[in-house]
C-alpha angles and dihedrals in degrees: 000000000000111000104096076114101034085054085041086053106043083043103050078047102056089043091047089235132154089283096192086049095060100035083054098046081045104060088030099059089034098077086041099059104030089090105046091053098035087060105037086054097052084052081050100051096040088043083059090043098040104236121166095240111278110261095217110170095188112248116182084219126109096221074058095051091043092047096052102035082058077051105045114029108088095049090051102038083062099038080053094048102046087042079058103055094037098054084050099052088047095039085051099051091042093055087049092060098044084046096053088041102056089054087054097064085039101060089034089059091049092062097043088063121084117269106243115225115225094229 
């Protein structure tokens, strides 16, 4: 389903960032890494289901494609699905350190100012 840019706009909207910026590295980071982790989910999901690795000689033909995908689904869908939920547990405890760290300099900042009198 296309939305991976509609998401990347909404979101560089409401986070008043550079919106043409993130719809470009978006589209820009997305081919580069569409391999490496296609691949490394389907070794994950054969290593849990213990599959011997898929022998696919690359052939431009559809009775190719059919035949591999029979072959190949089930071990990616889960390497997929645990990459998934292991890049979100890691991406939400990361956020949650920046997040905590940056308060800290904050409020570390603030007591470093001088304290203005009311008078």
């Amino acid at each position: 389903m296309p939305v991976h840019t509609p998401l990347a706009a909404v979101s560089a909207v409401a986070l008043r960032v550079n919106l043409p910026v993130l719809v470009l590295s978006s589209w820009a980071t997305n081919p580069v890494t569409v391999v490496p982790f296609s691949v490394m989910a389907y070794k994950i999901g054969a290593w849990l289901l213990g599959l011997p690795p898929l022998n696919a000689d690359f052939e431009p033909t559809l009775d190719w494609v059919t035949r591999t995908l029979v072959q190949s689904w089930a071990p990616f869908s889960l390497g997929c699905l645990l990459l998934g939920a292991a890049s979100a547990v890691v991406g939400y405890f990361s956020v949650q350190c920046l997040w905590r760290l940056h308060l800290l300099r904050r409020l570390k900042a603030r007591r470093k100012q001088p304290r203005e009198t009311g008078y």
